[in-house]
Legacy VTK file of the C-alpha trace (Angstrom):
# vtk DataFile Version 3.0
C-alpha trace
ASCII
DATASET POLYDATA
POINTS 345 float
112.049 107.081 80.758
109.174 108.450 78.434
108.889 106.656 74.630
107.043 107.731 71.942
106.101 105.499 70.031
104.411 105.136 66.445
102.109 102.011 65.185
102.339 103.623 61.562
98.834 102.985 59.136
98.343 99.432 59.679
98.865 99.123 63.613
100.293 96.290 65.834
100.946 94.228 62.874
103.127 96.298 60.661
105.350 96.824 64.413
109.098 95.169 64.580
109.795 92.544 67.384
112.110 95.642 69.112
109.025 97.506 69.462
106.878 94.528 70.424
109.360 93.869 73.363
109.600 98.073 74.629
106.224 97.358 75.285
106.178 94.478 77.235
108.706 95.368 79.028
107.155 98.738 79.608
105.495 100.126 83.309
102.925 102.077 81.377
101.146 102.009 78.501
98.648 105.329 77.462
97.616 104.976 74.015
96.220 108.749 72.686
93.056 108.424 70.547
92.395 112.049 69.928
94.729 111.796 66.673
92.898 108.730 65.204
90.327 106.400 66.695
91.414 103.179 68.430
89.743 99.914 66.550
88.209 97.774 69.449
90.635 94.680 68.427
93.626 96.937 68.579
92.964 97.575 72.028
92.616 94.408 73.057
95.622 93.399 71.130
97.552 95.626 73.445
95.806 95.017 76.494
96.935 91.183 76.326
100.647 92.245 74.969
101.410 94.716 77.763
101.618 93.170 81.206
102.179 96.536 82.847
99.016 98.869 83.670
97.582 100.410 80.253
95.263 103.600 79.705
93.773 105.207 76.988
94.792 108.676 76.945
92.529 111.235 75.495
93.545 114.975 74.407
93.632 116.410 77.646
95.400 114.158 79.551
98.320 114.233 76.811
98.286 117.791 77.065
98.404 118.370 80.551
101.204 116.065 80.457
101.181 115.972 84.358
100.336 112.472 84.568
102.862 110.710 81.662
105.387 112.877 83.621
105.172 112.035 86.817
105.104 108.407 86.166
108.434 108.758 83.402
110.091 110.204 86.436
110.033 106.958 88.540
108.777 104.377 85.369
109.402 102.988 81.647
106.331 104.786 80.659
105.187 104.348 76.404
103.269 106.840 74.974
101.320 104.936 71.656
100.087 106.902 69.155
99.041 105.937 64.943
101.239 107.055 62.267
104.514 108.487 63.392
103.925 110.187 66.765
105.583 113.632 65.747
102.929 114.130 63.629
100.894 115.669 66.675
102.527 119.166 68.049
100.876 117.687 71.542
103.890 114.719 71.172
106.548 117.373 70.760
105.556 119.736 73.320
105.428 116.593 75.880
108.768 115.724 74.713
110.472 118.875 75.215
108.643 119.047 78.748
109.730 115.828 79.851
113.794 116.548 78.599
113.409 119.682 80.234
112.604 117.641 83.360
115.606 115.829 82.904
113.150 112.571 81.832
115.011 110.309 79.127
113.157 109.929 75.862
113.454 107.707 73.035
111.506 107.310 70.139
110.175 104.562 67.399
109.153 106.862 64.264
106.740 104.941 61.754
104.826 105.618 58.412
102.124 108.608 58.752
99.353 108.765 57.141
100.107 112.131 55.381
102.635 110.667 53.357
101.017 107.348 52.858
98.115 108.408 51.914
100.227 110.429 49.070
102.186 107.922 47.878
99.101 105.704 47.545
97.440 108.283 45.454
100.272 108.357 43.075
101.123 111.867 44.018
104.330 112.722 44.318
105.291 114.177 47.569
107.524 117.150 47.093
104.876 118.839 45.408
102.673 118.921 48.600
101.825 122.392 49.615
100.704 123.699 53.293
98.245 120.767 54.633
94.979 122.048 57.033
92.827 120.617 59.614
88.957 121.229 58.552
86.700 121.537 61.461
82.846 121.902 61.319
82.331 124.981 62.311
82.028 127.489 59.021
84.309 130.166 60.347
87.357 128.009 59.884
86.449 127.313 56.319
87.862 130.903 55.355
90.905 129.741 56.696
91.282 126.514 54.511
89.962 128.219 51.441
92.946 130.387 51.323
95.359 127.826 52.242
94.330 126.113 49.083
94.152 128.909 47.065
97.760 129.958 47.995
99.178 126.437 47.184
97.326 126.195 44.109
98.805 129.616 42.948
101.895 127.539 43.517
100.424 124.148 41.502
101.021 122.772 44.931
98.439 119.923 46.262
96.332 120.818 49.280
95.844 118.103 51.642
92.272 118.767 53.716
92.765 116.846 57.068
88.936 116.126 58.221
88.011 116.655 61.659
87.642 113.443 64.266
86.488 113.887 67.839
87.203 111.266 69.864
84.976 112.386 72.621
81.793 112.924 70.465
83.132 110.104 68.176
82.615 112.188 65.116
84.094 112.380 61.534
83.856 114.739 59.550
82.318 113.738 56.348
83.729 114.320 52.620
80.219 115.066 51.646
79.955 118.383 54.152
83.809 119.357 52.682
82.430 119.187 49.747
79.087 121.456 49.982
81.631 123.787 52.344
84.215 124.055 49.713
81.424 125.403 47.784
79.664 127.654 50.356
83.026 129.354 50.658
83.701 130.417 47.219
80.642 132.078 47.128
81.805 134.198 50.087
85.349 134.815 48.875
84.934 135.034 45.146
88.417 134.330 43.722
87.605 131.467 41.267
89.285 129.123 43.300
86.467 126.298 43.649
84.062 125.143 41.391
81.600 122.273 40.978
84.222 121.400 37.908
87.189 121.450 40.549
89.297 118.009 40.759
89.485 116.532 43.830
90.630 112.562 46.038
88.873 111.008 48.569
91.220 108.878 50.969
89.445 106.307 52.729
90.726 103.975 55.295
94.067 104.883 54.225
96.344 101.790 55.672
93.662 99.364 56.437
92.118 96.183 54.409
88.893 98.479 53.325
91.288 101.295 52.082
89.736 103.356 48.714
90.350 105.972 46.769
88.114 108.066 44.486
88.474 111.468 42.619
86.706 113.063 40.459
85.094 116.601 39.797
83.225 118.082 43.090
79.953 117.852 41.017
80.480 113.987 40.964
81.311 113.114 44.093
79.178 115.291 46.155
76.055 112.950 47.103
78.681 110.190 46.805
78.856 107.817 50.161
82.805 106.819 50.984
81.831 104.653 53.563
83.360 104.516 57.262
85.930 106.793 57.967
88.504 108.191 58.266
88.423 110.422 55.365
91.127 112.365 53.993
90.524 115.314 51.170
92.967 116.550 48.428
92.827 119.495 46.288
95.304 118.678 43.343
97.252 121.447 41.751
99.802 120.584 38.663
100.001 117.275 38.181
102.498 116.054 36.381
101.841 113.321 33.621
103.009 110.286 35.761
101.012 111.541 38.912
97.809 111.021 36.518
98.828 108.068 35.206
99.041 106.647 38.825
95.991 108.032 40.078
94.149 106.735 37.166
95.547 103.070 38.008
95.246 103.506 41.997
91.949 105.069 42.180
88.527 104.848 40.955
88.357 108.031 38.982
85.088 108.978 37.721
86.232 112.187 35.824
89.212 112.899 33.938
91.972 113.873 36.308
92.850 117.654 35.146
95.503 120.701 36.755
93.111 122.844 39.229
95.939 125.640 38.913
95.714 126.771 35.539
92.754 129.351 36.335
94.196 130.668 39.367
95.574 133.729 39.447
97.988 135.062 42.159
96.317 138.111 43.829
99.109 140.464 42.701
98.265 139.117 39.048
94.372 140.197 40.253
95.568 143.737 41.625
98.025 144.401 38.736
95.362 143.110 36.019
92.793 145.353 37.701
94.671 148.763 38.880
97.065 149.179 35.783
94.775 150.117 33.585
92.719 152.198 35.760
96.055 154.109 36.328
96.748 154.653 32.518
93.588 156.171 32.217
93.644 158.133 35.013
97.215 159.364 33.831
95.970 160.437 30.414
93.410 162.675 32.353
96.056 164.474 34.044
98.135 164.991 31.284
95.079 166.405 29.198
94.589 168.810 32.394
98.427 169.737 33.114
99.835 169.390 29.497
100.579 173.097 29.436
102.339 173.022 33.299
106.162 172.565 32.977
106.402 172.084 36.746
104.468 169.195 36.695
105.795 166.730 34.046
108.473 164.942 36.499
106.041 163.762 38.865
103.854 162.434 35.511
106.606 160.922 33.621
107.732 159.531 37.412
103.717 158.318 37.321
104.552 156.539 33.876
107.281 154.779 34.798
106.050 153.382 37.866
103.516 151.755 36.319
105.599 150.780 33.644
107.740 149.146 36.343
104.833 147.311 38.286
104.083 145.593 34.871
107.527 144.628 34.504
108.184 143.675 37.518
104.997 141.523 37.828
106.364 139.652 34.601
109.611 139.219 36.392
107.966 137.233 39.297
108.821 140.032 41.915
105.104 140.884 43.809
105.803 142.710 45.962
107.848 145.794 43.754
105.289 145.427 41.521
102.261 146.302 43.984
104.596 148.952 45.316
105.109 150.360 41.964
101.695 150.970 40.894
100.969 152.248 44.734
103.714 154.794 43.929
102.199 155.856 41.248
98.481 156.050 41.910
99.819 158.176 45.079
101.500 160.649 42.529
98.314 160.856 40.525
96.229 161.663 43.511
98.703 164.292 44.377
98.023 166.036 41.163
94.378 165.852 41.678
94.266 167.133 45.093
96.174 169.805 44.070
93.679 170.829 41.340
90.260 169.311 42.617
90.115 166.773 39.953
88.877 163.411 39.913
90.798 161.428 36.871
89.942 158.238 38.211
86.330 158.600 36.775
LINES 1 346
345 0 1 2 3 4 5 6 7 8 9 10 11 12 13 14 15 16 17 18 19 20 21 22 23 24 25 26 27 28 29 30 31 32 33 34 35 36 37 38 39 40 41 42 43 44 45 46 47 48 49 50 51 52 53 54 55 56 57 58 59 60 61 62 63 64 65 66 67 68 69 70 71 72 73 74 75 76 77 78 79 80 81 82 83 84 85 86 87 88 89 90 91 92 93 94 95 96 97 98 99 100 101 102 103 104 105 106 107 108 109 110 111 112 113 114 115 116 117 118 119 120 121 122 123 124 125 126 127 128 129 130 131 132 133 134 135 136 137 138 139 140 141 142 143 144 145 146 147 148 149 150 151 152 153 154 155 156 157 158 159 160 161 162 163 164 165 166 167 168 169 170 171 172 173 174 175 176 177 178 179 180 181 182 183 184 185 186 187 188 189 190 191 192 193 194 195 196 197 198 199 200 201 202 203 204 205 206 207 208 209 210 211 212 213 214 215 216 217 218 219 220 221 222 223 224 225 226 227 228 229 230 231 232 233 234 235 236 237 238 239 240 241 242 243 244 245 246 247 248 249 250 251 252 253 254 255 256 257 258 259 260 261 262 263 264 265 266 267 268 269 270 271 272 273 274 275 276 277 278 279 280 281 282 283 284 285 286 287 288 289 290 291 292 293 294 295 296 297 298 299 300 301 302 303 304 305 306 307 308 309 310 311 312 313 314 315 316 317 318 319 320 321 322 323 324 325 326 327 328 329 330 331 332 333 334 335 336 337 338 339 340 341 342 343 344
């Protein structure tokens, strides 16, 4: 028998007496600390509830899986993890190893932090978008810059999971987001980030030193948070309550405000840009073949193509529109390879 089981935000004491006595009456206790860090009185906590052998279980022991396996086989083994333990895709994948092994699972689900950490904001869930892991290293920022972009094009709220090692002990800290966030606009160049951009800092979600603070990036970049962990939001459309909230659960230093309203989709960018350049290139060819009867279908075809990408642009539908004024900048090329012209000058 293999259970997974969660401690949700606020550990052994938000538990119920069921789970208190699965674990007592449990063979095997590992307790995974490469999703959160372990406080030192929680372990100790457990160590004196458990009677059976206990183990703290870091990433590659969980997913190896070898180990918890074997002993499910033969043993009431507990696998203890914060928040809800299906959080971690490591969890899962054990899960669906051990049933595949014909080992028995069972499962106590508890709060996450993801969604605490939401609610506790005054955000309202639904309008979460795709949520990233931010590591150190530089490379991956490219990654979360266009995961935020894409949900704010969406006025969706970005939630920035900071990176924790539990083998270096190390937290990533909102300060090095911050200056990161920034550092990859300058790459990318879409107008996504700004030192004006709105974001939250959620620290210690769940426990007695829990804060919150928002504010622009410009505010809160220099700005200590204190022990972590640390969780980052990028806010998109809020609605009116979701500011009223924040402003009453947070310490809010500027004026909470709707990061989407600048951001343009990238078919908005393509179709602002290459429309116009087509119309002009158009009225080129026209001045050239004006006088050529065979040619007028494929320009009037030309015409209404890229009256159709702005249409369908307007309409919400992307991906006709980018087609559409592809179509027709292929048609114009045609004509100008056929005559050695260059209209798009």
């Amino acid at each position: 028998m293999l259970w997974f089981i969660g401690l949700g935000i606020s550990g052994l004491d938000g538990i119920s007496s069921s789970t208190l006595k699965i674990l007592k009456k449990a063979d095997l206790v590992f307790f995974e600390n490469f999703t959160s860090p372990i406080p030192k009185n929680d372990q100790s906590k457990i160590k004196k509830l458990v009677k059976s052998r206990f183990r703290i279980a870091p990433r590659w022991l969980v997913e190896d899986g070898k180990t918890i396996l074997a002993e499910a086989k033969k043993k009431t083994v507990v696998l203890l993890a914060y928040g809800d333990p299906y959080i971690a895709t490591t969890h899962i994948e054990l899960r669906t190893r051990a049933e595949t092994g014909k080992i028995k699972t069972k499962t106590v689900h508890a709060a996450s932090a993801i969604p605490s950490l939401v609610g506790e904001c005054g955000l309202q869930y639904y309008k979460i978008g795709r949520p990233v892991t931010v590591m150190r290293e530089q490379k991956s920022w490219n990654t979360v810059y266009h995961i935020i972009y894409e949900n704010l094009a969406k006025g969706a709220h970005s939630i920035l999971i900071l990176e924790y090692s539990s083998i270096e002990n190390f937290f990533l800290d909102p300060k090095d987001a911050i200056s990161s966030l920034l550092f990859a606009e300058s790459e990318q160049k879409r107008n996504v980030i700004n030192e004006s951009t709105f974001i939250i800092v959620a620290s210690r979600i769940g426990f007695r030193t829990q804060g919150i603070t928002a504010g622009k990036l410009s505010s809160l970049a220099k700005m200590c948070f204190g022990k972590p962990p640390h969780t980052v939001i990028v806010p998109g459309r809020m609605h009116f309550t979701e500011t009223d909230a924040l402003k009453m659960f947070a310490k809010c230093i500027d004026e909470p405000f709707d990061n989407s309203s600048k951001i343009q989709k990238i078919s908005d960018q393509m179709i602002t840009k290459y429309v116009p350049k087509a119309r002009h290139a158009l009225d080129e060819v026209i001045k050239i073949f004006q006088d050529d009867k065979n040619v007028q279908p494929v320009i009037e075809n030309a015409r209404l193509y890229i009256d159709d990408a702005e249409k369908f642009q307007s309409e919400g539908k992307e991906e006709l529109a980018i087609l559409s004024i592809g179509y027709a900048e292929g048609l114009i090329d045609a004509l100008r390879l056929s005559k050695g012209i260059d209209p798009w000058t």
